[in-house]
PAMIMAR-599255 format. One line per field, with one value per residue: residue in three letters; y, z, x of N, C-alpha, C, O in turn. Coordinates in nm, 3 decimals. Atoms other than C-alpha are relative to their C-alpha. Layout:
rest = c(ALA|...);
nyy = c(Y|...);
nzz = c(Z|...);
nxx = c(X|...);
cayy = c(Y|...);
cazz = c(Z|...);
caxx = c(X|...);
cyy = c(Y|...);
czz = c(Z|...);
cxx = c(X|...);
oyy = c(Y|...);
ozz = c(Z|...);
oxx = c(X|...);
END
This chain:
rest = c(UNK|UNK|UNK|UNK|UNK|UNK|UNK|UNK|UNK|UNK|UNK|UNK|UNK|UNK|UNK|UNK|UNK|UNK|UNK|UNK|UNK|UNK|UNK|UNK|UNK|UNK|UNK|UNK|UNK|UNK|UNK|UNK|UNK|UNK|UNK|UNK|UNK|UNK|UNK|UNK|UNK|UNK|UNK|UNK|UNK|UNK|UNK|UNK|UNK|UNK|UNK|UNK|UNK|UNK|UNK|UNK|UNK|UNK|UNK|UNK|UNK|UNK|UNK|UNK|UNK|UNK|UNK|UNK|UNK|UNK|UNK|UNK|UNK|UNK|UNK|UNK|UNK|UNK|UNK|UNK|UNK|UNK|UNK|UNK|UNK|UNK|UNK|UNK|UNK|UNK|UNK|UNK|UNK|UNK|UNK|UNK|UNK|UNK|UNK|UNK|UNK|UNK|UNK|UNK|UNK|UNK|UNK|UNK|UNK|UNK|UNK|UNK|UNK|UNK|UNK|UNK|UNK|UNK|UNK|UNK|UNK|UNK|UNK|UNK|UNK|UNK|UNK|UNK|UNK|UNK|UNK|UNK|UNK|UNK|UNK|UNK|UNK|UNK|UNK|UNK|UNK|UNK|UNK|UNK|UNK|UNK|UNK|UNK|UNK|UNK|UNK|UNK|UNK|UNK|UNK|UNK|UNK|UNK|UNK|UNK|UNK|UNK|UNK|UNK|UNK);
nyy = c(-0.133|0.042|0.039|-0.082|-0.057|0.055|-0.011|-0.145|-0.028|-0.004|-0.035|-0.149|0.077|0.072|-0.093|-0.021|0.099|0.008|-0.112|0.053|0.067|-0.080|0.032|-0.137|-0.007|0.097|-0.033|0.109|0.038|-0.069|0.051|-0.028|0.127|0.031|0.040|0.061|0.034|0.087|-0.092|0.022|-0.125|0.009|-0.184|-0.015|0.051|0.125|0.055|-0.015|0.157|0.113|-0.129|-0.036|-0.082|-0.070|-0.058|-0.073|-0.022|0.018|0.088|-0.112|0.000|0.056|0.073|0.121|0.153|0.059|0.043|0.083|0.121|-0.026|-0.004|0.114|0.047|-0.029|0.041|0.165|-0.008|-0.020|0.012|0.043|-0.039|-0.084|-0.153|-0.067|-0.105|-0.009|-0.059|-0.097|-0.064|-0.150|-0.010|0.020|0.126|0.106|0.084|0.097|0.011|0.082|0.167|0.051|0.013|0.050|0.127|0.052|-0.003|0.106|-0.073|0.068|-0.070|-0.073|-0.156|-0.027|-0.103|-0.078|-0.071|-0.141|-0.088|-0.037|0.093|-0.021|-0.153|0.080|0.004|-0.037|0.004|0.055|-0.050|0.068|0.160|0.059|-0.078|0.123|-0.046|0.127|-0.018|0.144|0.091|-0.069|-0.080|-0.151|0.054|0.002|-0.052|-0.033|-0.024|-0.117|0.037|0.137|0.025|0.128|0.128|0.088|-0.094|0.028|0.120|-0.028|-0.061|0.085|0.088|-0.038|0.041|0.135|0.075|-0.083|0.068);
nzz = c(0.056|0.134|0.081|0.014|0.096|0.146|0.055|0.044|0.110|0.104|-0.022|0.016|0.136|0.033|0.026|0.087|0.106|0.036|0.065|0.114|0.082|0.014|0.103|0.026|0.018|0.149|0.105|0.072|0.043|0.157|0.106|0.041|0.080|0.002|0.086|-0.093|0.025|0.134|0.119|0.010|-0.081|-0.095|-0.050|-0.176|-0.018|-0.010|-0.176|-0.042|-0.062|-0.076|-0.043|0.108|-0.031|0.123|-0.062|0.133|0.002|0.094|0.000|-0.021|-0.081|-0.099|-0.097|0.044|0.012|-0.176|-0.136|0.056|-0.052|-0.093|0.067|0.056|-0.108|-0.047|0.068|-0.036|-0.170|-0.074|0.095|0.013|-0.083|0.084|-0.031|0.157|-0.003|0.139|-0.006|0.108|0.053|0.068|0.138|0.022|0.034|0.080|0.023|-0.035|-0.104|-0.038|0.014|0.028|-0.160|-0.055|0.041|-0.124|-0.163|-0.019|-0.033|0.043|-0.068|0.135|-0.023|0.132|0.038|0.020|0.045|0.053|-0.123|-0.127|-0.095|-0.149|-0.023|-0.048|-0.171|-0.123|0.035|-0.078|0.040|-0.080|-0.038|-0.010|-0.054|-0.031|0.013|-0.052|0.075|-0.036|0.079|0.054|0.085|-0.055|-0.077|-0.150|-0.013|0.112|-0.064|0.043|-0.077|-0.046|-0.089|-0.177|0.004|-0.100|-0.013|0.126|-0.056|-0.060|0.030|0.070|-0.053|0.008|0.081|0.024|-0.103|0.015|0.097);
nxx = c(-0.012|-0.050|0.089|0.096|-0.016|0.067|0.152|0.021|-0.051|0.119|0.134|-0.037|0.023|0.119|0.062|-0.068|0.043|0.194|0.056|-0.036|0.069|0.173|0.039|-0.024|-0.103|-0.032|-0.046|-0.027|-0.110|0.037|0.055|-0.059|0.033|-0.170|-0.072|-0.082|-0.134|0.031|0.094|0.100|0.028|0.057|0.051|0.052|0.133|-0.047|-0.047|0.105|0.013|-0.141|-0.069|-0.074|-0.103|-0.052|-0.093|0.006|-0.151|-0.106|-0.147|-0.097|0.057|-0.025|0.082|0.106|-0.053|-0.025|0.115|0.041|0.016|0.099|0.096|-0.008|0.046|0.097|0.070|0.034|0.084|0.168|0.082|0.090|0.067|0.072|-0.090|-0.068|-0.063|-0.047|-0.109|-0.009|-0.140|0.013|-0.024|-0.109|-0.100|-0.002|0.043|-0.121|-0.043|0.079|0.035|-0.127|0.025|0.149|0.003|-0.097|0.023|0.151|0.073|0.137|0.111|-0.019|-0.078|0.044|-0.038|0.121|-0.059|0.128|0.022|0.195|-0.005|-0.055|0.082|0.112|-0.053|-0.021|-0.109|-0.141|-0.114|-0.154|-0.040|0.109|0.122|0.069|0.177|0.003|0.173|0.012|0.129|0.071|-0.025|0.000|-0.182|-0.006|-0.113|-0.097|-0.102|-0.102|-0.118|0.005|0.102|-0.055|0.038|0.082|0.106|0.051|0.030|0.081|0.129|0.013|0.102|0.142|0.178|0.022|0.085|0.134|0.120);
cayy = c(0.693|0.546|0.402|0.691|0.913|0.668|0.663|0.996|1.068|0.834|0.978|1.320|1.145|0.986|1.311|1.438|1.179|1.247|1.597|1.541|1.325|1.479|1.496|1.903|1.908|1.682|1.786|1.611|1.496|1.686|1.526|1.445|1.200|1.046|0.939|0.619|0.497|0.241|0.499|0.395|0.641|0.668|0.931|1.021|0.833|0.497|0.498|0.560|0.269|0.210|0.441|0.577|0.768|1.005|1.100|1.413|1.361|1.376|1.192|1.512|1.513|1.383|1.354|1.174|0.899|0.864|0.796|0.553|0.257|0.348|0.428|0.078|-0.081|0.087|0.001|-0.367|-0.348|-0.245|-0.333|-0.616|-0.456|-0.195|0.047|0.221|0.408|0.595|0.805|1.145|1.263|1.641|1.775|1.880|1.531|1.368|1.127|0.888|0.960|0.822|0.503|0.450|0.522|0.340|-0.011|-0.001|0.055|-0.202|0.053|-0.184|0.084|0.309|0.595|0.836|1.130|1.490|1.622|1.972|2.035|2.032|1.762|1.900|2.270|2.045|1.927|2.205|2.352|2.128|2.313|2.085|1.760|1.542|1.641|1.344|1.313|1.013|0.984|0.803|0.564|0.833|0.990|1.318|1.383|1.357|1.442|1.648|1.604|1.857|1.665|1.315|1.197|1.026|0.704|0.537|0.823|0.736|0.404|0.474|0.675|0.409|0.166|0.364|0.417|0.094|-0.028|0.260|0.158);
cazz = c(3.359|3.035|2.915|2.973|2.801|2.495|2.463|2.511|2.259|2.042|2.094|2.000|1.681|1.614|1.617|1.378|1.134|1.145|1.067|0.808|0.634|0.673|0.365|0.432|0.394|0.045|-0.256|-0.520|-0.764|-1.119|-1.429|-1.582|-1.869|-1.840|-2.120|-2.029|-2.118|-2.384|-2.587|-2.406|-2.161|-1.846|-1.643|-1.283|-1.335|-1.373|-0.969|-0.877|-0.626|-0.533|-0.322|-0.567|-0.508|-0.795|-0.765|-1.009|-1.066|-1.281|-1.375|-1.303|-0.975|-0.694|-0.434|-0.646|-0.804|-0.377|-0.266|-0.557|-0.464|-0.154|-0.380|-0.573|-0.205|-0.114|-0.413|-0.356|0.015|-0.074|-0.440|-0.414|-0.161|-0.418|-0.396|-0.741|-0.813|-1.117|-1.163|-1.369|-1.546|-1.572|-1.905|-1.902|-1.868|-2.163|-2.282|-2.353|-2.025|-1.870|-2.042|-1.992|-1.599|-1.560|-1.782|-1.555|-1.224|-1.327|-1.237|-1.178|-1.106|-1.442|-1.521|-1.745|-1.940|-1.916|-2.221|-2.253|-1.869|-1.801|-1.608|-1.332|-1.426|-1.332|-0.983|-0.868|-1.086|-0.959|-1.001|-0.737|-0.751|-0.582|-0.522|-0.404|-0.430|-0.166|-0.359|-0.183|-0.322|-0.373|-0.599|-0.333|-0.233|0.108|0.125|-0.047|0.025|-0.101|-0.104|0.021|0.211|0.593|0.460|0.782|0.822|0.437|0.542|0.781|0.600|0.310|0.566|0.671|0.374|0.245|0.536|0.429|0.232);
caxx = c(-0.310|-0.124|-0.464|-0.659|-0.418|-0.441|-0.835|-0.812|-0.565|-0.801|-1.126|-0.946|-0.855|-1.146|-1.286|-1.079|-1.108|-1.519|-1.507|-1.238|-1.406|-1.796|-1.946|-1.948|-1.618|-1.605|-1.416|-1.480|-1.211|-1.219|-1.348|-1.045|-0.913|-0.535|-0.365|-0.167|0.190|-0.012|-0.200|-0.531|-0.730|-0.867|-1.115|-1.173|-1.499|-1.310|-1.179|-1.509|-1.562|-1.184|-0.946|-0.715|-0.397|-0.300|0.022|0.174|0.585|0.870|1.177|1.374|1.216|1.434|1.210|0.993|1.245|1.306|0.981|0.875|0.949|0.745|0.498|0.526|0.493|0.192|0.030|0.108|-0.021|-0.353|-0.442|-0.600|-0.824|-0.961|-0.714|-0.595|-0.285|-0.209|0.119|0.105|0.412|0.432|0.425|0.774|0.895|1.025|0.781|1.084|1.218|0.902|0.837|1.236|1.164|0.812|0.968|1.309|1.185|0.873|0.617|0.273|0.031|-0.103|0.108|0.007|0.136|0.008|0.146|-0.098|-0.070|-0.438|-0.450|-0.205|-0.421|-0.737|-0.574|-0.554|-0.288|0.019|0.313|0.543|0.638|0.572|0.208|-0.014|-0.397|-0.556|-0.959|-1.170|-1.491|-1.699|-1.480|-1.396|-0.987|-0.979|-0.589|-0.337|0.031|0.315|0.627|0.696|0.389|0.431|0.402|0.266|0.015|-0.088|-0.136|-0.331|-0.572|-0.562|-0.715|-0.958|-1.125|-1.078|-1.261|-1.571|-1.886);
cyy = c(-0.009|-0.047|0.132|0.106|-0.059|0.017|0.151|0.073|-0.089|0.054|0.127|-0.057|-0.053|0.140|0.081|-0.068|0.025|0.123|0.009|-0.039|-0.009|0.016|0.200|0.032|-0.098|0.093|-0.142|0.041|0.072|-0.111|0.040|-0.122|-0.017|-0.074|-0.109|-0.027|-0.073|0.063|-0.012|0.126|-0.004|0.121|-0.038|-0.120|-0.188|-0.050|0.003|-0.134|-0.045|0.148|0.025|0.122|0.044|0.119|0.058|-0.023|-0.007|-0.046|0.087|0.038|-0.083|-0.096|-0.099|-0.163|-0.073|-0.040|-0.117|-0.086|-0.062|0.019|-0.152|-0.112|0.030|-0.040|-0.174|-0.061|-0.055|-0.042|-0.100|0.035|0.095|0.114|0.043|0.058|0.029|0.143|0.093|0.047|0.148|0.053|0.046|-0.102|-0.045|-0.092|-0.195|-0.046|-0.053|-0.116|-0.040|-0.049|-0.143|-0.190|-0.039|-0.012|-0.119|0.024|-0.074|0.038|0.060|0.135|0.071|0.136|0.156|0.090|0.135|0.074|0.013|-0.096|0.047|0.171|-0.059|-0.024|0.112|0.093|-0.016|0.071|-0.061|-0.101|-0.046|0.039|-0.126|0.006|-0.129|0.100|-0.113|-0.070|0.082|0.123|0.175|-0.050|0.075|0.078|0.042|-0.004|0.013|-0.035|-0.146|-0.023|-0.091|-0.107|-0.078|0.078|-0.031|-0.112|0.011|0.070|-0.110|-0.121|0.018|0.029|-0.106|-0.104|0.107|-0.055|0.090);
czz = c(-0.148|-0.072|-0.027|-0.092|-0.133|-0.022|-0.024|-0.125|-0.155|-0.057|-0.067|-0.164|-0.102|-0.058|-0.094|-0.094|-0.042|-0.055|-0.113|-0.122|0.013|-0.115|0.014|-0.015|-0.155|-0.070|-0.095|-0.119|-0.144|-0.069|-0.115|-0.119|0.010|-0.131|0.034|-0.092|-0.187|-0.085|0.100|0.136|0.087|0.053|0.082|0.016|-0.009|0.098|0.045|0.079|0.069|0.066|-0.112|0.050|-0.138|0.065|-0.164|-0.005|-0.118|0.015|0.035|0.174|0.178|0.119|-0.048|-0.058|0.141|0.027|-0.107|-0.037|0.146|-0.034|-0.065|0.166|0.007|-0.066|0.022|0.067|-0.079|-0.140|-0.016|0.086|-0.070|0.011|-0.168|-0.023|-0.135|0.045|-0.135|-0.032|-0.031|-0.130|-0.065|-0.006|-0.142|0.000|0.037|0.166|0.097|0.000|0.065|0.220|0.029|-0.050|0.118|0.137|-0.029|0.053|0.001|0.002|-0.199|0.000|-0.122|-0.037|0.027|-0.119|0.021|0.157|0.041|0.056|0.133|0.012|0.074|0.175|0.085|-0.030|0.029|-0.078|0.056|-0.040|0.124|0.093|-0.023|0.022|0.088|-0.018|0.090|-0.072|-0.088|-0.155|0.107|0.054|0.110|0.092|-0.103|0.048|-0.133|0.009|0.072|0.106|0.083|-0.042|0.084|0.008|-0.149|-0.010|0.116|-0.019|-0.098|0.047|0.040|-0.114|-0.109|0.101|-0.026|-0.068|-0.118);
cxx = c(0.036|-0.152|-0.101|0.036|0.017|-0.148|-0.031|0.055|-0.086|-0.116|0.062|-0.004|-0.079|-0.088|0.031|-0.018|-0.188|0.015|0.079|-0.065|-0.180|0.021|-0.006|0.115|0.067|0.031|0.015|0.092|-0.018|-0.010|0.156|0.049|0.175|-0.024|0.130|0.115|-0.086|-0.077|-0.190|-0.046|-0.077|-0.075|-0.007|-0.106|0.026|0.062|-0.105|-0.018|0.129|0.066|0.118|0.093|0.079|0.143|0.118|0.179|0.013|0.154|0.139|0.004|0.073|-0.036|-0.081|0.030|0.010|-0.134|-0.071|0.029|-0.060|-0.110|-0.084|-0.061|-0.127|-0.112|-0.033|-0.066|-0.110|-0.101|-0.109|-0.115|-0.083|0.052|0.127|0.115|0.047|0.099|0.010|0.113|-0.071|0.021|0.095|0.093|0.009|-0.070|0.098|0.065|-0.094|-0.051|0.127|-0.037|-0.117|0.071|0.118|-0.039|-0.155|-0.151|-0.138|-0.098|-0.001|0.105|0.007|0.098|-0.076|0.048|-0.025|0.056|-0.112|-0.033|0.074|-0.094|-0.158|-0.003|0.029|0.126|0.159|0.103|0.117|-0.026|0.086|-0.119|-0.079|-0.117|-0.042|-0.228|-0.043|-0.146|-0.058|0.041|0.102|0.179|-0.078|0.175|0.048|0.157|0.069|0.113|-0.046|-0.097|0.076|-0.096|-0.098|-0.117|-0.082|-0.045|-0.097|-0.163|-0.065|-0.082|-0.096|-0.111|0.013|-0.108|-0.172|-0.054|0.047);
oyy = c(0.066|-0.007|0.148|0.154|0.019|0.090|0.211|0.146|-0.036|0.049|0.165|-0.057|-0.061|0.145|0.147|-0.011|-0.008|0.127|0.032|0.025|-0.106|0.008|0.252|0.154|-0.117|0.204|-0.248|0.159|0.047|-0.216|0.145|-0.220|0.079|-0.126|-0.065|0.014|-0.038|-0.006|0.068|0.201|-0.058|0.236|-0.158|-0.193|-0.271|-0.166|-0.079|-0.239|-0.139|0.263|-0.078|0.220|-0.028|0.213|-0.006|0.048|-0.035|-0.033|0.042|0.097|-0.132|-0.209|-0.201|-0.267|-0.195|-0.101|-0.181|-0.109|-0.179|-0.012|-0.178|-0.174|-0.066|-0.069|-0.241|-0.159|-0.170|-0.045|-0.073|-0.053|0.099|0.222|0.008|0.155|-0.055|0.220|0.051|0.094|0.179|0.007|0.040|-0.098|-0.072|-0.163|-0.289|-0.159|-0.110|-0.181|-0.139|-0.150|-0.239|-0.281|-0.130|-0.101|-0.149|-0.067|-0.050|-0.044|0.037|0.212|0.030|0.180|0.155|0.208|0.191|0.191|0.062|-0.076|0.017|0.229|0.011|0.020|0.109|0.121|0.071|0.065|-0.041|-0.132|0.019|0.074|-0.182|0.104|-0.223|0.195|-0.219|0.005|0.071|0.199|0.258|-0.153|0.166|0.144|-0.001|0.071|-0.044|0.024|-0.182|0.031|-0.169|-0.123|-0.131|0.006|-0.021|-0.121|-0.072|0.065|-0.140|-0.182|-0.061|0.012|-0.085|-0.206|0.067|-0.144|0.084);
ozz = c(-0.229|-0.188|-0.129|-0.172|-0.227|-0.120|-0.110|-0.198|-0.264|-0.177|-0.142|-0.242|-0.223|-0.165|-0.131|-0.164|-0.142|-0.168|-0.212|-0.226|-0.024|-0.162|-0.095|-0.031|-0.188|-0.047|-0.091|-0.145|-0.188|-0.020|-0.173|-0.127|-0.004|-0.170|0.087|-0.207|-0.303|-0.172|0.054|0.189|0.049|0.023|0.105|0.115|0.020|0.096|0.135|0.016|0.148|0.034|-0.167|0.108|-0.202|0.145|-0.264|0.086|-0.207|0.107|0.044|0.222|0.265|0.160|0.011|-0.046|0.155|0.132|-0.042|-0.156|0.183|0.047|-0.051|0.164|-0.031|-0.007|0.034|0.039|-0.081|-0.137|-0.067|0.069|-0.022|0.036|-0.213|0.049|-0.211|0.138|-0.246|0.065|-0.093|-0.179|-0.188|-0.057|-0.198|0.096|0.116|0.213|0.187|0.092|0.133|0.290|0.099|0.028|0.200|0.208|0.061|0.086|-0.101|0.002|-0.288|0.090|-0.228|0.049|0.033|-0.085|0.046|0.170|0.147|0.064|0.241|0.118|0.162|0.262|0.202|0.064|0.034|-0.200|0.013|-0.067|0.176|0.211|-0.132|0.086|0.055|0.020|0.119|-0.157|-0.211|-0.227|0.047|0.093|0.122|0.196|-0.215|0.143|-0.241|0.095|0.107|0.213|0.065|-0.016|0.040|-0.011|-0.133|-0.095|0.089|0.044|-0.080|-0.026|0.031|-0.122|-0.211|0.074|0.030|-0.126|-0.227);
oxx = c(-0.020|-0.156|-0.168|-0.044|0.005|-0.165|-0.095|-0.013|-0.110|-0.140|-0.028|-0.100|-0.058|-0.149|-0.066|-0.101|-0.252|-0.033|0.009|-0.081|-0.246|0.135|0.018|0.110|0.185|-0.018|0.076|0.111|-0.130|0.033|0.182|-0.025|0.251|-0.128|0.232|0.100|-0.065|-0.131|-0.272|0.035|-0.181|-0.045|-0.015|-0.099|-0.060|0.101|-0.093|-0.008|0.141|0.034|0.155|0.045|0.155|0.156|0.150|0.224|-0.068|0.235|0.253|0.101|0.002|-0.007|-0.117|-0.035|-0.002|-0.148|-0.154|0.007|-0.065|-0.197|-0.204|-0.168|-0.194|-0.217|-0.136|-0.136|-0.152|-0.224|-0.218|-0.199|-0.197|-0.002|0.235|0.093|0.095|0.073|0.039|0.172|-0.174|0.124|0.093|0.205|-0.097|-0.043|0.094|0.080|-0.032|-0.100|0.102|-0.045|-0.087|0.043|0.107|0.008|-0.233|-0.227|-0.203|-0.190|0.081|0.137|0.054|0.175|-0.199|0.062|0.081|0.091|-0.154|-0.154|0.024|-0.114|-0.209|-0.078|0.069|0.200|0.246|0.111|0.231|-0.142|0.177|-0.113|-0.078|-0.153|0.031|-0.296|0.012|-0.194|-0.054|-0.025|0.170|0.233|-0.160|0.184|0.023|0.176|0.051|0.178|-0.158|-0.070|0.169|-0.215|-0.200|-0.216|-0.203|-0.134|-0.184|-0.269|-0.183|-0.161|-0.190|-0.233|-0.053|-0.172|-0.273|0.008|-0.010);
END
């Protein structure tokens, strides 16, 4: 009975995960350009090919100093695998207060500035922190999480489309 309600509870899952991620259901990722810690600059169009987790905080941000070194993990996991992560500062953060954060905590992922705000007006206009973006190959977010993402569940998705063409 235990196996059947696992396959079953897979198959339910499974099914879920397909319509999810149907291509009628794609959003793709805005056309956007970060500005990184080192002056140099990145666009949407440069994850293209890798899963990429854009994730919008600030140093003022509680939840977000808490969950990043969970963040820093996750990145480690999966990078060499083709998995991206770049870290947006809101445009109320102190500049200063961002490099100061990103050099102490050893931040190895990119992490960019948004001074202007159109970058979090682009996403979708993020107004919380932490607000988490999971892109996958094609460029399209697949998830949005509002507040500290369920790690293992993020992991979970992270392998699945790492494992996609």
């Amino acid at each position: 009975m235990k196996r059947i309600l696992y396959l079953a509870s897979f198959l339910a899952m499974s099914a879920v995960g397909w319509l999810f991620f149907s291509p009628a259901n794609s959003n793709t990722a805005p056309e956007t350009s970060f500005v990184l810690l080192d002056g140099s600059k990145r666009t949407t169009a440069d994850f293209k090919g890798k899963v990429t987790l854009v994730n919008f905080w600030a140093t003022s941000c509680t939840t977000c100093v808490a969950e990043m070194p969970r963040v820093i993990d996750t990145f480690n996991k999966y990078q060499a695998r083709g998995f991206e992560t770049i870290a947006v500062a809101m445009s109320y953060d102190p500049p200063s207060y961002v490099v100061n954060f990103s050099e102490t905590r050893k931040l190895p992922f990119k992490v960019a500035i948004d001074n202007t705000g159109a970058v979090a007006k682009a996403w979708g206009d993020v107004q919380l922190t932490p607000t988490t973006y999971v892109v996958n190959k094609q460029g399209e977010i697949v998830k949005r999480y509002v507040g500290q993402p369920d790690f293992a569940e993020l992991h979970r998705l992270i392998e699945l489309l790492l494992a996609q063409a």
